[in-house]
C-alpha positions in Angstrom: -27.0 -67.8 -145.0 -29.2 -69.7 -147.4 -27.5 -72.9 -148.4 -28.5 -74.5 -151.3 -29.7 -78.1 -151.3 -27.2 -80.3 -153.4 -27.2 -83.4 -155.8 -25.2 -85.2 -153.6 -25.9 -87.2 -150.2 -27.0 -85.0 -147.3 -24.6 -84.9 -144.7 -24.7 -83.4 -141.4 -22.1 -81.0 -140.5 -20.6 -78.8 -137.4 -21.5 -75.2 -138.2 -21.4 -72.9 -136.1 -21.3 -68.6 -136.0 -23.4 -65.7 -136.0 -25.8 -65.2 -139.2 -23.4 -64.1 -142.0 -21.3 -65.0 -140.3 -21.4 -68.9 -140.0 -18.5 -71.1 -139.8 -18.4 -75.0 -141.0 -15.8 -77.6 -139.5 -13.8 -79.2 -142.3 -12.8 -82.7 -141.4 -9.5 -82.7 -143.5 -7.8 -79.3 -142.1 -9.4 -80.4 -138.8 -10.9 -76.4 -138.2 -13.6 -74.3 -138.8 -13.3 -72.3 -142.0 -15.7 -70.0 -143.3 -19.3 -71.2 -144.8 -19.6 -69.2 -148.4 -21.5 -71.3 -151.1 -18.0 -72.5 -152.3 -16.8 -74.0 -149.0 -20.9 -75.5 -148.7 -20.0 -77.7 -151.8 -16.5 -78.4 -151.0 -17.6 -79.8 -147.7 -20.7 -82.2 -149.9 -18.0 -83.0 -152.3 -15.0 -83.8 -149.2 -17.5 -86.0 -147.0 -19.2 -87.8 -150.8 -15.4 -88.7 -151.5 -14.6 -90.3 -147.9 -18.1 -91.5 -147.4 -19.1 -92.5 -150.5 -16.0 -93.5 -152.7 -13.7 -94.9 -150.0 -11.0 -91.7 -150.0 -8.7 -91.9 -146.7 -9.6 -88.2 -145.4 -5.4 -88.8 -144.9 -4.7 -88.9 -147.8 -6.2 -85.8 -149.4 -5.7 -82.3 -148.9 -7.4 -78.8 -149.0 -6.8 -75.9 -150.5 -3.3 -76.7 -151.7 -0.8 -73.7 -152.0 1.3 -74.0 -154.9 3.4 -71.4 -157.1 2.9 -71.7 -161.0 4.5 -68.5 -163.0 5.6 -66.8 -159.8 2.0 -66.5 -158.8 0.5 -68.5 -156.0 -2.5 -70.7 -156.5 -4.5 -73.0 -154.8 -6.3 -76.5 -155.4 -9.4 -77.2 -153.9 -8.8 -81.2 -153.0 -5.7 -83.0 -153.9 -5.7 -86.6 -153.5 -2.8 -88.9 -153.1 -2.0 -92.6 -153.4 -0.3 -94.3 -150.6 3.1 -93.7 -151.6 2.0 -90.0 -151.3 2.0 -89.1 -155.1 -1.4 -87.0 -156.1 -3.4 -88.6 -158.6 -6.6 -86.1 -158.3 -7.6 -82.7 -158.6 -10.7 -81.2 -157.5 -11.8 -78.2 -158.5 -15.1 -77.0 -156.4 -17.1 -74.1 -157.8 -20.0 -72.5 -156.0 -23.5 -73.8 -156.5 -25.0 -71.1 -158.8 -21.8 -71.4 -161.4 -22.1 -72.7 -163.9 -19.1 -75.3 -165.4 -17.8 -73.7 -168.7 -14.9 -74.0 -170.8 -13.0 -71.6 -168.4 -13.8 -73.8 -165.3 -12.3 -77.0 -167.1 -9.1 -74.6 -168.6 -8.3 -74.0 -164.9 -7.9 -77.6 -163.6 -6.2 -78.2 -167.1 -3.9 -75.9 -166.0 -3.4 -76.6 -162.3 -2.5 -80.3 -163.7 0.4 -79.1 -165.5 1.9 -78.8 -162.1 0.7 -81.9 -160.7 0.2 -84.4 -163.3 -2.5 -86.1 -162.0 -4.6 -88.8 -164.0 -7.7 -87.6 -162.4 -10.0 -84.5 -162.7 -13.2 -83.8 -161.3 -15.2 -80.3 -161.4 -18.2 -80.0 -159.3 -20.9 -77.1 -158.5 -22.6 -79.3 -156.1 -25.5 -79.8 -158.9 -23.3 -81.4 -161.9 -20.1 -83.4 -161.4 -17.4 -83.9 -164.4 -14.9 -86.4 -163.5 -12.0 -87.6 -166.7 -9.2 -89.8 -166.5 -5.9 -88.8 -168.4 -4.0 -91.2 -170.6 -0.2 -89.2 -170.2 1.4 -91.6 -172.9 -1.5 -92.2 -175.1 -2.0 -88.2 -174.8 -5.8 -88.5 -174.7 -8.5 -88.3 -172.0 -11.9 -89.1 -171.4 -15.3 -88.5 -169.5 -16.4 -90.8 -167.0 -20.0 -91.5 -166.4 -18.8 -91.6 -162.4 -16.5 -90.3 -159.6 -14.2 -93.4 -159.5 -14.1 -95.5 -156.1 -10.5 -94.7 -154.1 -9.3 -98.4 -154.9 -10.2 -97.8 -158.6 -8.2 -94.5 -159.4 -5.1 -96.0 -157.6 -5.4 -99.2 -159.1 -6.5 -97.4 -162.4 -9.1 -100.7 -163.0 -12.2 -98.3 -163.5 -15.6 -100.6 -163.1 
């Protein structure tokens, strides 16, 4: 499988499998999952948060199963805070997709469930992260993925 250089940090990873049939070991579910162009940049985008912004691979979690309108749906990363609450979503597209207005609805809708100050989209290329202001109901763009301590203390530098 071709894999697709990123715009974030190389990393090396454990991959493993037969051609087409390759295999990457994701540090948070602690297994080898399946290497499609999807998982490539959720893998970046795991190891940039724990590496690079301070996340405790602890405290986050993959490919969360919950139920909205009867039907079953799944974040790509969920961070929590210490006392376990989430306070991010990430949503992980493949590589050659490109972030639209139906990309964004989808997190915007997954946060309904989870109420979560933080959003980030990523294709691996371009990142959009925006913090959530519940009472003031407003948001805005950051110009960076926040540092761990920042989004739990919500004192963005």
């Amino acid at each position: 499988m071709y894999l697709k250089e990123l715009n974030l940090p190389a990393y090396n990873f454990n991959i493993t499998g037969l051609p087409g049939e390759e295999m990457i070991f994701d540090i948070i579910r602690r297994k080898f999952v399946r290497l499609t162009p999807e998982e490539w940049v959720r893998q970046h985008f795991i190891r940039y948060l724990v590496e690079e912004g301070g996340y405790p691979p602890g405290l986050m979690g993959v490919e969360v199963t919950f139920t909205m309108n009867r039907l079953k749906r799944r974040a790509d990363i969920l961070v929590h805070n210490r006392e376990g609450k989430p306070v991010m979503i990430v949503e992980c597209k493949s590589y050659d997709i490109t972030l639209d207005e139906k990309v964004f609805d989808q997190i915007v809708t997954y946060n309904l469930q989870f109420r979560v100050p933080y959003l980030v989209v990523t294709n691996g290329m371009v990142n959009y992260a925006c913090r959530i202001n519940f009472d003031g109901k407003s948001w805005e763009y950051l110009m960076i993925i926040p540092q761990y301590e920042e989004i739990i203390t919500g004192n963005l530098k």
